[in-house]
N, CA, C and O atoms as a GROMACS GRO file, in nm:
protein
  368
    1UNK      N    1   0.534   3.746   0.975
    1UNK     CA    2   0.640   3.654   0.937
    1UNK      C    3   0.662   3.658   0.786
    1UNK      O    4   0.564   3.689   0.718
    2UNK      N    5   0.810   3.624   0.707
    2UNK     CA    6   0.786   3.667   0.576
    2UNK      C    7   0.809   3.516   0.523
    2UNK      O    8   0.803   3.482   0.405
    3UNK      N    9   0.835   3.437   0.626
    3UNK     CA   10   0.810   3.285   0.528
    3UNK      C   11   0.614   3.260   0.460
    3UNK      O   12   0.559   3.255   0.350
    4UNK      N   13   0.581   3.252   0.574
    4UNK     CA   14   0.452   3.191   0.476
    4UNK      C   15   0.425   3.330   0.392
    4UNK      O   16   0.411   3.306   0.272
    5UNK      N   17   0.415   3.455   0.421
    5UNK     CA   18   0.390   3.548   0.303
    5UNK      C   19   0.481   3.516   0.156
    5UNK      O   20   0.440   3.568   0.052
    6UNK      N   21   0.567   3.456   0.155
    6UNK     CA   22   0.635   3.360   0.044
    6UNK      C   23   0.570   3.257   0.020
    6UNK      O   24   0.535   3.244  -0.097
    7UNK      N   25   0.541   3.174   0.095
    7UNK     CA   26   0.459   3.055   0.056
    7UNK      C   27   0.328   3.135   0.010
    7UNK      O   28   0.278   3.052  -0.067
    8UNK      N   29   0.257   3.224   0.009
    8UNK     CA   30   0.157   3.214  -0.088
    8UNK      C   31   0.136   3.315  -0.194
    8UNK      O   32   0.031   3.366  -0.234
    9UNK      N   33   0.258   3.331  -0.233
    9UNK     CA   34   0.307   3.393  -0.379
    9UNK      C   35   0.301   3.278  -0.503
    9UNK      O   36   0.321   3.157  -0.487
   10UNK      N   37   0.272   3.337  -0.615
   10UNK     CA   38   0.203   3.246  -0.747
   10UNK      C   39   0.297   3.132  -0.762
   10UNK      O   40   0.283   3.011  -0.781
   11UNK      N   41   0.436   3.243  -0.740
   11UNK     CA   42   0.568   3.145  -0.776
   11UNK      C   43   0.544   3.009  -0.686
   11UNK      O   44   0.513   2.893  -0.715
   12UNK      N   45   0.569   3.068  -0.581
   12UNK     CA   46   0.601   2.949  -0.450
   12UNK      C   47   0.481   2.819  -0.450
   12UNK      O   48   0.497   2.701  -0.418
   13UNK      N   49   0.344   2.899  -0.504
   13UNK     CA   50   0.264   2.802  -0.480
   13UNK      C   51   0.293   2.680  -0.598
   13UNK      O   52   0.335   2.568  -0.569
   14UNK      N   53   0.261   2.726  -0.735
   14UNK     CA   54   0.368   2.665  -0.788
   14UNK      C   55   0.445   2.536  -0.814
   14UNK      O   56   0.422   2.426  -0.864
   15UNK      N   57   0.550   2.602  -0.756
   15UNK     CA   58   0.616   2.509  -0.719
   15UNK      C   59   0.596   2.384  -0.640
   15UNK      O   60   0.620   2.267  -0.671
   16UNK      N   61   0.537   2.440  -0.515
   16UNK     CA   62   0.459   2.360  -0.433
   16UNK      C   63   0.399   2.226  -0.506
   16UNK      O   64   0.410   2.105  -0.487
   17UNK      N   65   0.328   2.309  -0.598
   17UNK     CA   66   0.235   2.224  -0.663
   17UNK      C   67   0.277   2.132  -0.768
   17UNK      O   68   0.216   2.028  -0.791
   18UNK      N   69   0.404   2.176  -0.844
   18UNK     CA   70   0.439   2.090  -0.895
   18UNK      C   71   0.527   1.973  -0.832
   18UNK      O   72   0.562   1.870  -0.890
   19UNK      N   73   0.555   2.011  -0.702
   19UNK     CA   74   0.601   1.885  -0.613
   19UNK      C   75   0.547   1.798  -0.599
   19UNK      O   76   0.590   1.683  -0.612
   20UNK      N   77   0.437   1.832  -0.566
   20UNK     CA   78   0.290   1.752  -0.501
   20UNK      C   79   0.255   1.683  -0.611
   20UNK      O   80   0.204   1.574  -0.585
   21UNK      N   81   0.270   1.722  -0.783
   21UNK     CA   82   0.197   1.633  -0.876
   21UNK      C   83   0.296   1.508  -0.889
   21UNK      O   84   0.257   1.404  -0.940
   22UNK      N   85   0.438   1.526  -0.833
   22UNK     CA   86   0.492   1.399  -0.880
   22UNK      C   87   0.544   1.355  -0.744
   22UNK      O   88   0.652   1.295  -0.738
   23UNK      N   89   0.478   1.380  -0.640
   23UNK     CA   90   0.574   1.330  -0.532
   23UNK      C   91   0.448   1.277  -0.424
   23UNK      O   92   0.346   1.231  -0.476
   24UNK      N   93   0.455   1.283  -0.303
   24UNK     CA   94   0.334   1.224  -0.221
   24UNK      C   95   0.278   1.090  -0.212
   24UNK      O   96   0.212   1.067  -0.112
   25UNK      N   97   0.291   1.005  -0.291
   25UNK     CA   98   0.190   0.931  -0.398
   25UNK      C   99   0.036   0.962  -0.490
   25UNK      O  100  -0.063   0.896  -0.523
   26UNK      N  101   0.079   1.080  -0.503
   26UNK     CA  102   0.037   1.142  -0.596
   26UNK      C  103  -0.015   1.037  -0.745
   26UNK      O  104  -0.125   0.994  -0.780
   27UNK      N  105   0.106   1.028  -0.796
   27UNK     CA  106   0.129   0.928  -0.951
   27UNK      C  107   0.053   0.831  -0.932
   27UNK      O  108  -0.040   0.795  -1.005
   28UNK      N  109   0.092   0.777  -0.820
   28UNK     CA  110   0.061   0.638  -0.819
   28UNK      C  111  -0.157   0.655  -0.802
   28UNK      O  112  -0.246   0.641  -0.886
   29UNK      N  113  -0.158   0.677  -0.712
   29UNK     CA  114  -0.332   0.720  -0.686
   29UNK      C  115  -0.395   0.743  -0.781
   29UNK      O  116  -0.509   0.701  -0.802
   30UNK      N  117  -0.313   0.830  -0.868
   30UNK     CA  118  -0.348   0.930  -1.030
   30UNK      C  119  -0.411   0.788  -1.126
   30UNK      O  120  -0.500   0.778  -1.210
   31UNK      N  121  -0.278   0.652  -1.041
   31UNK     CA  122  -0.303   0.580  -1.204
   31UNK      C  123  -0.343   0.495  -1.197
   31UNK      O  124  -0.340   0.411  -1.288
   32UNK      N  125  -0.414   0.475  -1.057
   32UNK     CA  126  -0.453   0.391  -1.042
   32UNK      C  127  -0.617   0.413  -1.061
   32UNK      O  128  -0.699   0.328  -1.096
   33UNK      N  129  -0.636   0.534  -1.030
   33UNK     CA  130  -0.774   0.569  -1.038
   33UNK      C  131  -0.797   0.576  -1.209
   33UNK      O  132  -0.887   0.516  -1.268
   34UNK      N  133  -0.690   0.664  -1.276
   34UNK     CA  134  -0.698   0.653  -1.432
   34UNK      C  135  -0.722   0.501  -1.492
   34UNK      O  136  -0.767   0.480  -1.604
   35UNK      N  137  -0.689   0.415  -1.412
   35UNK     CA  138  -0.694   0.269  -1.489
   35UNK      C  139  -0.835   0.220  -1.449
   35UNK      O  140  -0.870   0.107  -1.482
   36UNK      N  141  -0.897   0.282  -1.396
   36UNK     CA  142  -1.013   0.208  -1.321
   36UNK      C  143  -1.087   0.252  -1.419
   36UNK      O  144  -1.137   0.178  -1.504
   37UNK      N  145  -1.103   0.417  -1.414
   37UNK     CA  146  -1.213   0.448  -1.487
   37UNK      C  147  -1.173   0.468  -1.618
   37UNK      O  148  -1.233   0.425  -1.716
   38UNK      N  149  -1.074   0.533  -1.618
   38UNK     CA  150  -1.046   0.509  -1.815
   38UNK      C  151  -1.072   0.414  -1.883
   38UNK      O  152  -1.102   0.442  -1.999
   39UNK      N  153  -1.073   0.229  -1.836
   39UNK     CA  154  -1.114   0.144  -1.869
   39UNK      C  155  -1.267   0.131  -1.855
   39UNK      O  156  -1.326   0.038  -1.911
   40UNK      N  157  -1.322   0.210  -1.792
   40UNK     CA  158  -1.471   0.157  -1.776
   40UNK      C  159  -1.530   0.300  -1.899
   40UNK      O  160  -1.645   0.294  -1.942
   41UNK      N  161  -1.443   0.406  -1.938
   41UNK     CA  162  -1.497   0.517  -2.045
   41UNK      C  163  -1.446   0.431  -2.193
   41UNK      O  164  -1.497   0.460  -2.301
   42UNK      N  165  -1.353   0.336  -2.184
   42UNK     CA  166  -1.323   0.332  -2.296
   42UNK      C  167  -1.442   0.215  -2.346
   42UNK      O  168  -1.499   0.212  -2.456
   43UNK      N  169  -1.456   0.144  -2.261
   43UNK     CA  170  -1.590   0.017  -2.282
   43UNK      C  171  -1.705   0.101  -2.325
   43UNK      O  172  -1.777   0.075  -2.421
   44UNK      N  173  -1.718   0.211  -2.240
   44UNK     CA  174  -1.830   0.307  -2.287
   44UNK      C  175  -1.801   0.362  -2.443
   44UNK      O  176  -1.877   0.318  -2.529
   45UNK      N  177  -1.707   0.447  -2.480
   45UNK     CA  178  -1.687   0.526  -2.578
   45UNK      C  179  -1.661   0.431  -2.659
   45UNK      O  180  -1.711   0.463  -2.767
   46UNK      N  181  -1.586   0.284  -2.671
   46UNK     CA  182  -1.532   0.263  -2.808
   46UNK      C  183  -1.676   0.137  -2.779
   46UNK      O  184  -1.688   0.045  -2.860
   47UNK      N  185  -1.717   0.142  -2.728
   47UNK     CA  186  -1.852  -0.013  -2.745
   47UNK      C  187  -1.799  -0.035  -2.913
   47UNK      O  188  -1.729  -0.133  -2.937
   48UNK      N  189  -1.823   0.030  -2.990
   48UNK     CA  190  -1.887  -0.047  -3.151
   48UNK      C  191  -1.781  -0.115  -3.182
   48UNK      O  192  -1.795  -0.206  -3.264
   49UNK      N  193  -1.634  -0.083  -3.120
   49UNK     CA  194  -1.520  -0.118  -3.183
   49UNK      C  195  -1.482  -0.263  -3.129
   49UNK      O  196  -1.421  -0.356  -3.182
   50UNK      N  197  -1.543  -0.249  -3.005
   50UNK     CA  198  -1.564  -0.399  -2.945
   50UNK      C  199  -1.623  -0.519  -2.951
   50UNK      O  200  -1.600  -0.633  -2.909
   51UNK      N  201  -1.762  -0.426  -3.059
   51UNK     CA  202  -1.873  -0.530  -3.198
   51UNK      C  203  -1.804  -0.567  -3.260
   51UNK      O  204  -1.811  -0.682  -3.301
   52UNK      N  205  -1.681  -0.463  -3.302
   52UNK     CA  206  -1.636  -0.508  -3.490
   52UNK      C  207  -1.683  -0.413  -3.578
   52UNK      O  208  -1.639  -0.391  -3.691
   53UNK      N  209  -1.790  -0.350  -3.513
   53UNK     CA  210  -1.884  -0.286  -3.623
   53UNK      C  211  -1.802  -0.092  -3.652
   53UNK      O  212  -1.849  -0.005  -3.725
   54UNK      N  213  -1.666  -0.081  -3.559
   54UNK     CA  214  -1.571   0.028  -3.624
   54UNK      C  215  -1.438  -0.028  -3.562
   54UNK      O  216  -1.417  -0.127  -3.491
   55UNK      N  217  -1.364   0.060  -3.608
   55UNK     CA  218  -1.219   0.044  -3.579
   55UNK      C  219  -1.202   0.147  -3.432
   55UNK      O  220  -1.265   0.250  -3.411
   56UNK      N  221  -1.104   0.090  -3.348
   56UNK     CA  222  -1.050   0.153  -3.242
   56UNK      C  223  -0.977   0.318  -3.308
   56UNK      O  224  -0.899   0.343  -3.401
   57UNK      N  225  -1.032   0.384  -3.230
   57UNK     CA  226  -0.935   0.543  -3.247
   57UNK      C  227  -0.838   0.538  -3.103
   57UNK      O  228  -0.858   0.526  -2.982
   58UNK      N  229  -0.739   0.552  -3.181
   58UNK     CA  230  -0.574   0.463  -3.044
   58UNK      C  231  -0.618   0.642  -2.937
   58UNK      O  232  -0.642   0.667  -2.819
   59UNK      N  233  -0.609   0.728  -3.073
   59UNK     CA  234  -0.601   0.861  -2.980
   59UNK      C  235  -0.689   0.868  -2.887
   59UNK      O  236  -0.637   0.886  -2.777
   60UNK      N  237  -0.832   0.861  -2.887
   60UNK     CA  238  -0.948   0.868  -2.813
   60UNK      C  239  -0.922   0.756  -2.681
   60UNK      O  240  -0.973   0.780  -2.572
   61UNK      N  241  -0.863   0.670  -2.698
   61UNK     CA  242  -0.861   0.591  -2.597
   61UNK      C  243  -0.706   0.641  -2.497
   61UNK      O  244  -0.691   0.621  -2.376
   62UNK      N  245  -0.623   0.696  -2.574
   62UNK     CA  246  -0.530   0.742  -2.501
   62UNK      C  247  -0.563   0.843  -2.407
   62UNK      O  248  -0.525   0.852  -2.290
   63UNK      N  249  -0.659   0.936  -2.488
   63UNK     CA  250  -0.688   1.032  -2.423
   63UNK      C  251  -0.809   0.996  -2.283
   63UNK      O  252  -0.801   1.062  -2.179
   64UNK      N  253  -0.883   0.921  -2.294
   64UNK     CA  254  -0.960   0.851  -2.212
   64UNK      C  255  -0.882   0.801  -2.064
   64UNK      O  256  -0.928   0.781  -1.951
   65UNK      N  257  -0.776   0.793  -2.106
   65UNK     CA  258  -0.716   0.766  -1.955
   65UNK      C  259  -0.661   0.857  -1.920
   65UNK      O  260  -0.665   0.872  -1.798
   66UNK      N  261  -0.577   0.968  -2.004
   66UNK     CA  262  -0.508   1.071  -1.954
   66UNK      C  263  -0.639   1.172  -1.877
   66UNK      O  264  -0.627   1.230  -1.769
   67UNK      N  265  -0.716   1.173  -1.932
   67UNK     CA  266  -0.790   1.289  -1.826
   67UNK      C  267  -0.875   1.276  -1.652
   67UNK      O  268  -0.888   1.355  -1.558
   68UNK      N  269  -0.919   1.131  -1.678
   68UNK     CA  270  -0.889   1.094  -1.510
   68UNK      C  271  -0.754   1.111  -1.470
   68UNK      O  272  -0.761   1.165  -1.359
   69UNK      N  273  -0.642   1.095  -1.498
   69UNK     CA  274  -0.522   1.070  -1.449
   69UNK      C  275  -0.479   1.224  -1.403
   69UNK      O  276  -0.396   1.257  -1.318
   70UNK      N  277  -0.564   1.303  -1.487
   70UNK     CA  278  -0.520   1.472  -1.418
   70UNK      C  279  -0.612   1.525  -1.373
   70UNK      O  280  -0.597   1.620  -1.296
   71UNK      N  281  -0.710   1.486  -1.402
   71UNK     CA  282  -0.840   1.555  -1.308
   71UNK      C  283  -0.755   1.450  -1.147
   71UNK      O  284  -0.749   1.511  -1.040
   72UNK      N  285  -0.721   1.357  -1.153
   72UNK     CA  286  -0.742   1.258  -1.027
   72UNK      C  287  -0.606   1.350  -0.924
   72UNK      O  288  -0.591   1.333  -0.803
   73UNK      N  289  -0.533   1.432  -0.998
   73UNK     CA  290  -0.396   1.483  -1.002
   73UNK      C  291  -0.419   1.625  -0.944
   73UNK      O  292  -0.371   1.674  -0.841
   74UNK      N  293  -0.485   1.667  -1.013
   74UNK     CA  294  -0.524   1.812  -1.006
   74UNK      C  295  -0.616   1.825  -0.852
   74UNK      O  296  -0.562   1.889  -0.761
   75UNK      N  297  -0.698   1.788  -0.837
   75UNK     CA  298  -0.759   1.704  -0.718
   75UNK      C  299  -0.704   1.680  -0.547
   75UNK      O  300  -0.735   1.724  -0.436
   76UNK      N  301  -0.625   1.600  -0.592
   76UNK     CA  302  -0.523   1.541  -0.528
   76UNK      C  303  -0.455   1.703  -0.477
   76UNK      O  304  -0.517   1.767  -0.392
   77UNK      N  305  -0.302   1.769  -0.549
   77UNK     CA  306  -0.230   1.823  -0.567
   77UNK      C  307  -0.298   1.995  -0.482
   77UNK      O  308  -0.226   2.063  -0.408
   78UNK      N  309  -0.438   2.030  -0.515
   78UNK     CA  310  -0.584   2.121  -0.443
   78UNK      C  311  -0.550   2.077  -0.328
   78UNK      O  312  -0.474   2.151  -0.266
   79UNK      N  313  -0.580   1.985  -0.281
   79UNK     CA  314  -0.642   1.946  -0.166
   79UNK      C  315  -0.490   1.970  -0.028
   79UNK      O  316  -0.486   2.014   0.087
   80UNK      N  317  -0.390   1.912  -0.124
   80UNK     CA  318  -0.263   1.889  -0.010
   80UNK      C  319  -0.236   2.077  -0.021
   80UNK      O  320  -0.205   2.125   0.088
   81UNK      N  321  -0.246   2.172  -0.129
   81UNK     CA  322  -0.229   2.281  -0.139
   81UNK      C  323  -0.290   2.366   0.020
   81UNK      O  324  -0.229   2.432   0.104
   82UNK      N  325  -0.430   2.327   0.008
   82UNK     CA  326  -0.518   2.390   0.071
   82UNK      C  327  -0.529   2.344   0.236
   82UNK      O  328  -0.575   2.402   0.334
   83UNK      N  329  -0.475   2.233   0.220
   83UNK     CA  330  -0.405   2.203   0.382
   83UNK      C  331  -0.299   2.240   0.414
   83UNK      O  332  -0.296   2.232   0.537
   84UNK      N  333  -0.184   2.286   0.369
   84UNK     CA  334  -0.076   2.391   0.362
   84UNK      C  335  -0.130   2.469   0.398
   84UNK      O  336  -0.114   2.495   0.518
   85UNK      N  337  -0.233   2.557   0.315
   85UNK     CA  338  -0.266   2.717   0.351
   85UNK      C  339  -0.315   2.751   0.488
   85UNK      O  340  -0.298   2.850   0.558
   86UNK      N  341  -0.406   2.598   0.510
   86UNK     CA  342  -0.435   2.570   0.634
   86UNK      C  343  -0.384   2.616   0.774
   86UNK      O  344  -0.413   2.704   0.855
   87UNK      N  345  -0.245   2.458   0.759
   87UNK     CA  346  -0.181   2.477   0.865
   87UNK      C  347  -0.066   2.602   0.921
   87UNK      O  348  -0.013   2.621   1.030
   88UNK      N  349  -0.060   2.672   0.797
   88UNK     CA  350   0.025   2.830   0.782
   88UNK      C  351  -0.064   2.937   0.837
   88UNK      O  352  -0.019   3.032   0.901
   89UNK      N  353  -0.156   2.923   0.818
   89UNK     CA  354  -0.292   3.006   0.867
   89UNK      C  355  -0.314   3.008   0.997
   89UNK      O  356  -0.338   3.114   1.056
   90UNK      N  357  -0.310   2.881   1.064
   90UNK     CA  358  -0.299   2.861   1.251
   90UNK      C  359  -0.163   2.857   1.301
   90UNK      O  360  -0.155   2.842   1.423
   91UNK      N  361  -0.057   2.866   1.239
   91UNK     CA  362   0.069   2.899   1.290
   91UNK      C  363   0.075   3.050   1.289
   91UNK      O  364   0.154   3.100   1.370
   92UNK      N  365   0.013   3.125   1.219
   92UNK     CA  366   0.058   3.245   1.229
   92UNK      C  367  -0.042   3.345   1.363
   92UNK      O  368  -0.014   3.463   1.387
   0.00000   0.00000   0.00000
């Protein structure tokens, strides 16, 4: 069949994948999990700033949530990929 031999070309996957990062509830899962734990790394990482005893770094804490939010994404986005490949795999 030459559909799924398209579906697992770099392009197609891809694409796929960039569907999957903003569509599914994808986002939402992403930010919700990013708010959970980004808040529990930033209590960790900025503790002193929460003494008084330094100043908050805005960047470090920004970045503290963005990387659960794409690991949680990236994750996510794998997983629905690899059940695709799946169900293309027993159709054929």
């Amino acid at each position: 069949m030459v559909l799924p031999a398209l579906l697992k070309t770099p392009v197609r996957t891809c694409a796929d994948a960039c569907e999957l990062a903003v569509s599914h509830g994808t986002p939402r899962r992403a930010a919700k999990l990013a708010l959970v734990v980004g808040s529990l790394l930033v209590v960790i990482n900025q503790w002193e700033a929460f003494n008084g005893a330094a100043k908050f770094d805005w960047v470090k804490v920004v970045l503290t949530y963005c990387v659960p939010y794409l690991v949680s994404t990236y994750t996510s986005v794998s997983k629905d990929l690899h059940h695709r490949k799946q169900a293309w795999a027993l159709q054929e």
